[in-house]
C-alpha positions in Angstrom: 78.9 73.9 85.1 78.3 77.2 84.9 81.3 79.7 85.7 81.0 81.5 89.3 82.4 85.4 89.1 83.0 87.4 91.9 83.4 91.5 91.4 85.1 93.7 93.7 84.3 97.3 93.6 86.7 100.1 95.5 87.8 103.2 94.4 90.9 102.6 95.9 93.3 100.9 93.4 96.2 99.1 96.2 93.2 97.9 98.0 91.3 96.2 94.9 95.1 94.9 94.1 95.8 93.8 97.5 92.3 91.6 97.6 92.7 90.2 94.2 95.9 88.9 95.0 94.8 87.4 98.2 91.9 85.8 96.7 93.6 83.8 93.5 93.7 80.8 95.7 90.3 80.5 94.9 90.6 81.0 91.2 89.4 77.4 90.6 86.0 78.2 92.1 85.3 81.6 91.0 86.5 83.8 88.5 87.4 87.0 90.4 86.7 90.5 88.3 88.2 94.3 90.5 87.3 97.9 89.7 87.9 101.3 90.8 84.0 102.8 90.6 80.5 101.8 90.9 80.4 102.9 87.0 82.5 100.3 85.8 81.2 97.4 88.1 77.4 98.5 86.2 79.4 98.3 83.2 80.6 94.6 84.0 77.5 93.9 85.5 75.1 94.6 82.5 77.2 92.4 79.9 78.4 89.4 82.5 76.2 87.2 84.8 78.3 87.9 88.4 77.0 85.9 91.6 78.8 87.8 94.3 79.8 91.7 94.5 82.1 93.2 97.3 81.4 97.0 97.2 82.7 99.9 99.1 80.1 102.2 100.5 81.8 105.1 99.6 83.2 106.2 96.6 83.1 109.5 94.1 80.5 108.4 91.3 78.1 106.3 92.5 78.1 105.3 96.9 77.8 101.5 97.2 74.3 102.0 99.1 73.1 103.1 95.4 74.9 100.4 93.7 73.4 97.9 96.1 69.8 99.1 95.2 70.7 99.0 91.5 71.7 95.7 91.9 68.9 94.3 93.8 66.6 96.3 91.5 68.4 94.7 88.2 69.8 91.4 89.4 68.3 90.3 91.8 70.2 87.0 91.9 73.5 88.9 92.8 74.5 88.9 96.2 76.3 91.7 97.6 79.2 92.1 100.6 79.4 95.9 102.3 82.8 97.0 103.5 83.2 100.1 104.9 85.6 102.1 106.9 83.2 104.5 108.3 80.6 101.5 109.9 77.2 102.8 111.7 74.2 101.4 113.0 71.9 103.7 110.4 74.7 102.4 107.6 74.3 98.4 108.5 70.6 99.4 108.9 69.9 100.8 105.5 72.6 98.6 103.7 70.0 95.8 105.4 67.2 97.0 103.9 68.0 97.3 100.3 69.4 93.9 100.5 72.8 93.5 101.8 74.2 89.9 101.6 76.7 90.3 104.3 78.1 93.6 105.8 81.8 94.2 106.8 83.8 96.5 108.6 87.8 97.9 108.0 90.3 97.0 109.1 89.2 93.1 108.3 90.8 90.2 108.0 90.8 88.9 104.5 90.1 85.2 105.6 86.7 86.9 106.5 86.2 88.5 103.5 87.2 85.1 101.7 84.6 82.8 103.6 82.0 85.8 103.4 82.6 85.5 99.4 82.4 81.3 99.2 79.3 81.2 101.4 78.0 83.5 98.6 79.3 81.8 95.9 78.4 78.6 97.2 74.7 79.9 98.5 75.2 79.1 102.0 73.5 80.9 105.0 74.8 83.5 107.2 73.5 84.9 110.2 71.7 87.9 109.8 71.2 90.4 112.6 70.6 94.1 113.4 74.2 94.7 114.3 75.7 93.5 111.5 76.1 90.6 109.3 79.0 89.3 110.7 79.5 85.2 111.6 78.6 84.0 115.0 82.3 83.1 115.7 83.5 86.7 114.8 80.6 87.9 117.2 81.9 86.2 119.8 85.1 86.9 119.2 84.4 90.7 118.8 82.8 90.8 121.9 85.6 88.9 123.7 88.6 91.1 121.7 86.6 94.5 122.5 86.2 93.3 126.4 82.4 94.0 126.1 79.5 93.3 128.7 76.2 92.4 127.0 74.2 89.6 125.5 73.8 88.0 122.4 70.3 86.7 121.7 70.5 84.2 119.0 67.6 82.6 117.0 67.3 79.6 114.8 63.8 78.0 113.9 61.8 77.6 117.1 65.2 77.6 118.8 66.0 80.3 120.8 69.3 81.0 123.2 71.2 83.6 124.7 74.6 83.9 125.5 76.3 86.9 128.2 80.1 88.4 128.3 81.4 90.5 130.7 84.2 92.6 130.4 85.1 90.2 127.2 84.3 86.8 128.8 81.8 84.3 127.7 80.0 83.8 131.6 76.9 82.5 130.8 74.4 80.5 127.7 71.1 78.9 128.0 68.9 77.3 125.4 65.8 76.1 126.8 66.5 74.2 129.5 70.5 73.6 129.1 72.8 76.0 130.4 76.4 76.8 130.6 79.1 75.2 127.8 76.5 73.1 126.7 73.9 75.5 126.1 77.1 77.4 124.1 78.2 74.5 122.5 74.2 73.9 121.0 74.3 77.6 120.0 77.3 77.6 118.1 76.3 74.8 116.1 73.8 76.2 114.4 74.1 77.4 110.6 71.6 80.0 109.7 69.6 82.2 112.1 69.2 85.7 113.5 70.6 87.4 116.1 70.8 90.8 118.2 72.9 92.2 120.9 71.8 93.8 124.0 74.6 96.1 125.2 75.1 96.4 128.8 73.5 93.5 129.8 73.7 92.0 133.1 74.3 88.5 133.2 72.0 87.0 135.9 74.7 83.9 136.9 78.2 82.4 136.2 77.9 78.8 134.4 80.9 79.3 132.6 84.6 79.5 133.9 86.7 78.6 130.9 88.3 81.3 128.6 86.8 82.3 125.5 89.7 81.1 122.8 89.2 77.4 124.9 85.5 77.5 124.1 85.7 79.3 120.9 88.0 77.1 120.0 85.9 74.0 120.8 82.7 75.2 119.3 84.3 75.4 116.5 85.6 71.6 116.2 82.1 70.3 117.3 80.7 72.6 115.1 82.6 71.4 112.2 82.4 67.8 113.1 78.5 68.2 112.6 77.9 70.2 109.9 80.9 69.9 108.0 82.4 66.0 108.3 84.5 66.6 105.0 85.5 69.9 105.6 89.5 69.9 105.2 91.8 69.6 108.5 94.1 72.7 106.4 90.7 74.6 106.5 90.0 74.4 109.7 93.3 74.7 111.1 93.8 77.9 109.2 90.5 79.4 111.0 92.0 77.9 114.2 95.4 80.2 113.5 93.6 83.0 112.6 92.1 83.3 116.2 95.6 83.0 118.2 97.5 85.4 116.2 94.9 88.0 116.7 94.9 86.9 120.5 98.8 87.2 120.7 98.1 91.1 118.9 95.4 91.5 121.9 98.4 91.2 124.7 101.0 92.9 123.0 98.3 96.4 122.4 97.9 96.7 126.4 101.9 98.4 125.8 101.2 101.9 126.6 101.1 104.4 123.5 100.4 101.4 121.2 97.7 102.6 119.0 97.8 99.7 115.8 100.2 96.0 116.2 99.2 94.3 112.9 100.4 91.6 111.1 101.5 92.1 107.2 102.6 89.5 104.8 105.4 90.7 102.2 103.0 92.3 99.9 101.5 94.6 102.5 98.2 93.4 103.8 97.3 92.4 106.5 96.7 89.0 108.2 95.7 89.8 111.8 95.6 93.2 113.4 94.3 95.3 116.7 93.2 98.6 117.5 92.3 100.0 121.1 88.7 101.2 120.7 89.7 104.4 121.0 91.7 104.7 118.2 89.5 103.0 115.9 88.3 106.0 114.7 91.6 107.8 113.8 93.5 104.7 112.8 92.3 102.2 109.9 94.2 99.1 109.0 92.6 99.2 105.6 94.7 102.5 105.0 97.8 101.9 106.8 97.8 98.9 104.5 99.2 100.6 101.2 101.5 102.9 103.4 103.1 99.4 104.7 103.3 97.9 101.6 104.8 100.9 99.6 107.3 100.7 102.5 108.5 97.5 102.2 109.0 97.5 98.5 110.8 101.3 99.0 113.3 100.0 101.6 113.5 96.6 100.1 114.8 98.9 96.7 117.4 100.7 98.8 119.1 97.6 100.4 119.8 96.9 96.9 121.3 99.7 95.6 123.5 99.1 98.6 123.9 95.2 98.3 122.0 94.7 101.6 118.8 92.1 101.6 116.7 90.5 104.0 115.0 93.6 105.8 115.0 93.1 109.8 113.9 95.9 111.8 112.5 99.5 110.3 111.8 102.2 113.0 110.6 105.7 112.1 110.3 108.0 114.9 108.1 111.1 114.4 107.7 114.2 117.0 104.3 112.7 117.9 105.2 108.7 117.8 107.2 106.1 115.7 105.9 103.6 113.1 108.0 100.4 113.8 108.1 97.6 111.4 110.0 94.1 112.3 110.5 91.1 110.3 109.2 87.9 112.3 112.5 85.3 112.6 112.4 82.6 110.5 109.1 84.0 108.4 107.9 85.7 105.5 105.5 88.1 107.6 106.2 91.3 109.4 104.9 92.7 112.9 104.1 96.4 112.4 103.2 98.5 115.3 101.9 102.4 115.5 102.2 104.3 118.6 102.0 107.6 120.1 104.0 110.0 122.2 103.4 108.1 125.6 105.6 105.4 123.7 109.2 104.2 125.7 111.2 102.5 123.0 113.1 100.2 125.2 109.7 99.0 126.8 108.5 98.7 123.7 111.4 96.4 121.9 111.3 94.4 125.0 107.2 93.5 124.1 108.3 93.3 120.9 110.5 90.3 121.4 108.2 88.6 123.1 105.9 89.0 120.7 107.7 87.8 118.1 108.6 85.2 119.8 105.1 84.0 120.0 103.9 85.2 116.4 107.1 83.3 115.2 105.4 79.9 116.4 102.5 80.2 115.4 103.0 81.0 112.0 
């Protein structure tokens, strides 16, 4: 059989690190390749077959929008995943057009990237769309998470369905004649397809009253039950995680002057994370990333020079806000929040516990 290679291309050298080590559990189906330039991934690429790249769009030598045209203009059979920090419509648009496998947006969460890199290795289907080639499930999540109000059109075949949020909740689906959590469950099923969002879209009725984790949640297990019967119970309960601890995050940002509440394993990246919208622009998880890392290990260094271990609670007040970094009890993983002047510290531990409390379950 013939070996599967995946190359990663970033100028920055902790984040090429941090996704390398993150992706060696998959080592068995894919021999995994990182540089720091679009040079050196040409380089790679003109002596070595490579099924999958995962580019940054931009970097010093050559942008990843080039490198994505060079690619589809030389090897054509490559498939290539976009992340970028600095996300547009005219950038998903253009990365679109010269051939973009998938497209992703920083801060993400590297089970994203992973299954974004196995549907390519493995040649499965994604849905493509003019927003951006994210999963149906992280659209809906998005939407839920970013407390939207729109609709999602969604087409598959001769199929065609729509589903509405308001302010974040799912309210109302139809596909032909079914509506409601049918009509969502049907949707969700599919694999493969197209889809667009039409923002500000009034939903013309209510057929839905559950919340969106219950019927994301759901869609998920009929979905899997149906398309994927020997897809692992480990698998799926690892997606299942993955959308609780970034609803705990999504309580514990409503603290006011909370601007970032991530959480980090031990080597610094980051397994879940939230930003208010309005700070998405100033504050990247993808960046805070080697800061938190560097941190740990620094701190981690001077507790044993002093014979201390076991780092518990880390706070760093600045004259503008305070960087705030706590071990979760009885883990591996740490809760980091940012936040800004309008802070109050003793509100703030007070959240803090709580959520804690709830990451420390769940994990």
């Amino acid at each position: 059989m013939k070996q599967k290679r995946v190359l990663v291309v970033d100028d920055e050298e902790d984040l090429t690190w941090s996704i390398s080590k993150h992706l060696s559990k998959d080592k068995d189906k894919y021999e995994l390749i990182a540089v720091n330039s679009s040079l050196a991934a040409l380089e790679v690429l003109s002596q070595l077959p490579v099924d999958v790249v995962v580019s940054d769009i931009r970097m010093p030598d050559v942008s990843g929008l080039d490198l994505l045209l060079d690619i589809r203009k030389n090897y054509p059979a490559t498939k290539v995943i976009i992340m970028t920090a600095y996300g547009s419509s005219e950038v998903q648009e253009e990365a679109n057009k010269r051939g973009c496998f998938k497209y992703i947006e920083k801060p993400f969460e590297i089970q994203e990237l992973r299954q974004f890199i196995l549907d390519g290795v493995e040649g499965k289907k994604g849905f493509e769309g003019r927003i951006s080639d994210f999963q149906l499930s992280d659209l809906i999540q998005m939407n839920c998470l970013g407390r939207l109000t729109n609709s999602l059109n969604v087409q598959k075949d001769n199929q065609k369905g729509m589903i509405y949020f308001e302010d974040g909740n799912i309210v109302h689906a139809f596909v032909d004649d079914v509506e409601g959590e049918d009509a969502f469950y049907e949707i969700m099923s599919w694999e493969g397809g197209s889809f667009s969002v039409d923002k500000k879209t009034k939903c013309p009725k209510e057929t839905i009253l559950k919340g969106w984790q219950t019927m994301l949640l759901e869609a998920l297990r009929r979905a899997d039950e149906v398309n994927h019967p020997v897809k692992s119970t480990v698998e799926r309960e690892s997606q299942k995680k993955q959308m609780r601890l970034a609803n705990i995050l999504s309580n514990f940002v409503k603290t006011e002057g909370v601007v970032l509440v991530a959480v980090f394993d031990v080597e610094g990246f980051p397994l879940a994370s939230n930003i208010p919208v309005k700070y998405k622009e100033q504050y990247q998880v993808s960046e805070v990333s080697p800061v938190i890392s560097k941190l740990i290990k620094d701190v981690e260094s001077a507790g044993s020079d002093i014979n201390m271990k076991n780092i518990q609670e880390i706070v760093i007040e600045y004259k503008d806000g305070l960087l705030k970094l706590n071990h979760i009890p009885g883990k591996k993983e740490f809760l980091v929040v940012i936040a800004n002047a309008a802070f109050n510290l003793g509100l703030m531990r007070i959240e803090s516990k709580k959520c804690l409390k709830a990451l420390s379950e769940e994990l």
